[in-house]
Residue frames relative to the residue before (quaternion, step in Angstrom):
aa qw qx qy qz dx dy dz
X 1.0000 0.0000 0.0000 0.0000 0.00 0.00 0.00
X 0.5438 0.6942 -0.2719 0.3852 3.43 1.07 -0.96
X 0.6542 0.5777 -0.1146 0.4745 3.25 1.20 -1.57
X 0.7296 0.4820 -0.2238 0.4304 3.29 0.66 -1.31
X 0.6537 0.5510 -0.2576 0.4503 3.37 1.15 -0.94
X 0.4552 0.5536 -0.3442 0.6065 3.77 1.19 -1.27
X 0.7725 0.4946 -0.2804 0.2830 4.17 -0.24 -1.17
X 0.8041 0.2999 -0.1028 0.5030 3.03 1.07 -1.36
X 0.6944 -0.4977 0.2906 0.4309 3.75 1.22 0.28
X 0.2747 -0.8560 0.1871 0.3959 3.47 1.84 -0.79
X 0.8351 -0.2728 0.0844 0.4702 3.63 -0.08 -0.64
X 0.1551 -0.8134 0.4630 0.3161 3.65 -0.30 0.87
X 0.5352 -0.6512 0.4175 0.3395 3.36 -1.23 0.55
X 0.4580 -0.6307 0.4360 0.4499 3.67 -0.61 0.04
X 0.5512 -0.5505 0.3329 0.5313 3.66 -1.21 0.52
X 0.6200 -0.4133 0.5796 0.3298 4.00 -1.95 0.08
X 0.3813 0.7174 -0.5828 -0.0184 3.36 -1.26 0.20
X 0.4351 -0.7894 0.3666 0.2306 3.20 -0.24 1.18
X 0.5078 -0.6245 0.5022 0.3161 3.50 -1.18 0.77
X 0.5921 -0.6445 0.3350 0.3490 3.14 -1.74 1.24
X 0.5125 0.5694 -0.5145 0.3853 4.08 0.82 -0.02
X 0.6817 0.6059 -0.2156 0.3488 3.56 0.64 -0.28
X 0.3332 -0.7811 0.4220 0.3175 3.76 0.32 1.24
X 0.3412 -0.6397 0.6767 0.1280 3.43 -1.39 0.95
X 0.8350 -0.3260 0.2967 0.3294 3.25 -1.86 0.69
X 0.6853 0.4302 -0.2911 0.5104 3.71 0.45 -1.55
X 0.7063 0.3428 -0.3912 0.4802 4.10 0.38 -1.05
X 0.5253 0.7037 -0.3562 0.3193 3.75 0.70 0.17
X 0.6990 0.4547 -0.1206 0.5386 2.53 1.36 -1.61
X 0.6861 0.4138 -0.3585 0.4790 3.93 0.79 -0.61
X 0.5113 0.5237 -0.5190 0.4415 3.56 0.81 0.09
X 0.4822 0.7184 -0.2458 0.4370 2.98 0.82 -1.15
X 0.7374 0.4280 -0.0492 0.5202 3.79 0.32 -1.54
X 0.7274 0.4140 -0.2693 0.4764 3.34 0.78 -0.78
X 0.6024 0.5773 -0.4083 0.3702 3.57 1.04 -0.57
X 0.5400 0.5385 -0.3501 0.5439 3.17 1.50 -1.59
X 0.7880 0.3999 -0.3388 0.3231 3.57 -0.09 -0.64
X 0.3538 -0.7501 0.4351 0.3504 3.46 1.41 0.19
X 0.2968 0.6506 -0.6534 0.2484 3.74 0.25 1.03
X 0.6667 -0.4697 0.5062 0.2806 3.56 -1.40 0.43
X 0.7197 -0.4171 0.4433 0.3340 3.67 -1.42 0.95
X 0.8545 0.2292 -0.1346 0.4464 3.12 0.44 -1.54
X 0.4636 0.4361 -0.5457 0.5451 4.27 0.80 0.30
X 0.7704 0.3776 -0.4229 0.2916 3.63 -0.07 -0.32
X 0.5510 0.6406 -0.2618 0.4663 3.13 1.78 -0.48
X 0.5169 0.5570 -0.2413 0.6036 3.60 1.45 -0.95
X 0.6803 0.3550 -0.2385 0.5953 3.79 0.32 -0.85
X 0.7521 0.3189 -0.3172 0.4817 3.56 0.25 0.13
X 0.5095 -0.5946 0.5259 0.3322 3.72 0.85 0.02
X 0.6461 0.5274 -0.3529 0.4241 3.67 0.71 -0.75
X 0.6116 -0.5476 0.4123 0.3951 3.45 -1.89 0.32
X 0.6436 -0.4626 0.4450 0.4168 3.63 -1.27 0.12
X 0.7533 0.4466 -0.2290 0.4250 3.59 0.74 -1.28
X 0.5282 0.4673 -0.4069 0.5805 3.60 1.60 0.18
X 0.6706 0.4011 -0.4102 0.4703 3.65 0.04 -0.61
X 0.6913 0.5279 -0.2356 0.4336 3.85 0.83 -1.14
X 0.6476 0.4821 -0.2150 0.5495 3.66 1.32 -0.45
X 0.6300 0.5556 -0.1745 0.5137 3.49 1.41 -0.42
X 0.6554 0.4101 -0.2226 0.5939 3.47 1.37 -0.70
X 0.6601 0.4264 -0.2774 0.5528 3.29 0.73 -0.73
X 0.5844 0.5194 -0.3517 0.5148 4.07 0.59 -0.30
X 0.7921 0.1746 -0.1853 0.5548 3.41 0.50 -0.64
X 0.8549 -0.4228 0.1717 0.2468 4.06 0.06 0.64
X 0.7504 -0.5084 0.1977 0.3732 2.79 1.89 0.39
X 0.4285 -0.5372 0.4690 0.5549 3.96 -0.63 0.37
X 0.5876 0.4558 -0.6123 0.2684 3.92 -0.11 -0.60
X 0.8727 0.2584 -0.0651 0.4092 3.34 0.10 -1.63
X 0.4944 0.6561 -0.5423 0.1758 3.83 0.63 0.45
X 0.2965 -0.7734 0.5585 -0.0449 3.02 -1.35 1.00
X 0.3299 -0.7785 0.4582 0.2741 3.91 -0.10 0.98
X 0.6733 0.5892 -0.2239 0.3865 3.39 0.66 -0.68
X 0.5671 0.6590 -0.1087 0.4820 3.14 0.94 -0.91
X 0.6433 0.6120 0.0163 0.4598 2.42 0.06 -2.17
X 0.8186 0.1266 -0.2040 0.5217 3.93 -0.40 -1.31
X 0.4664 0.5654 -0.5694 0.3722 4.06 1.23 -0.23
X 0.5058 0.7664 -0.2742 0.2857 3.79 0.81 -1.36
X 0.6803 0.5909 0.1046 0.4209 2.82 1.20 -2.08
X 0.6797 0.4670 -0.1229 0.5520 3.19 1.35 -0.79
């Protein structure tokens, strides 16, 4: 079996997709916006649909309102 795998390249993984509790790229990116816009943890969190202690656990995971970065950030994440 070993062999056969080594020949043919071996097993492909199936594709990633991230479960829906997990923030995607776009809810990144309006946190993001909202910081610049100096809204509260919890208005951006309201404007996302999402809890407060998720958006607030997300900013604080990735370096803070000074230095967050959506991009980054959702690469990190990945």
């Amino acid at each position: 079996m070993r062999r056969f795998l080594l020949q043919t390249g071996g097993l492909k993984s199936p594709p990633r997709c991230r479960p829906l509790r997990h923030l995607t790229a776009e809810e990144r990116e309006e946190i993001s916006r909202g910081i610049a816009a100096g809204l509260s943890g919890r208005a951006i969190a309201r404007g996302l649909g999402r809890p407060a202690s998720t958006v607030s656990r997300e900013i604080v995971r990735n370096s803070g309102r000074e230095a967050y970065r959506a991009g980054t950030d959702d690469a990190a994440a990945e």
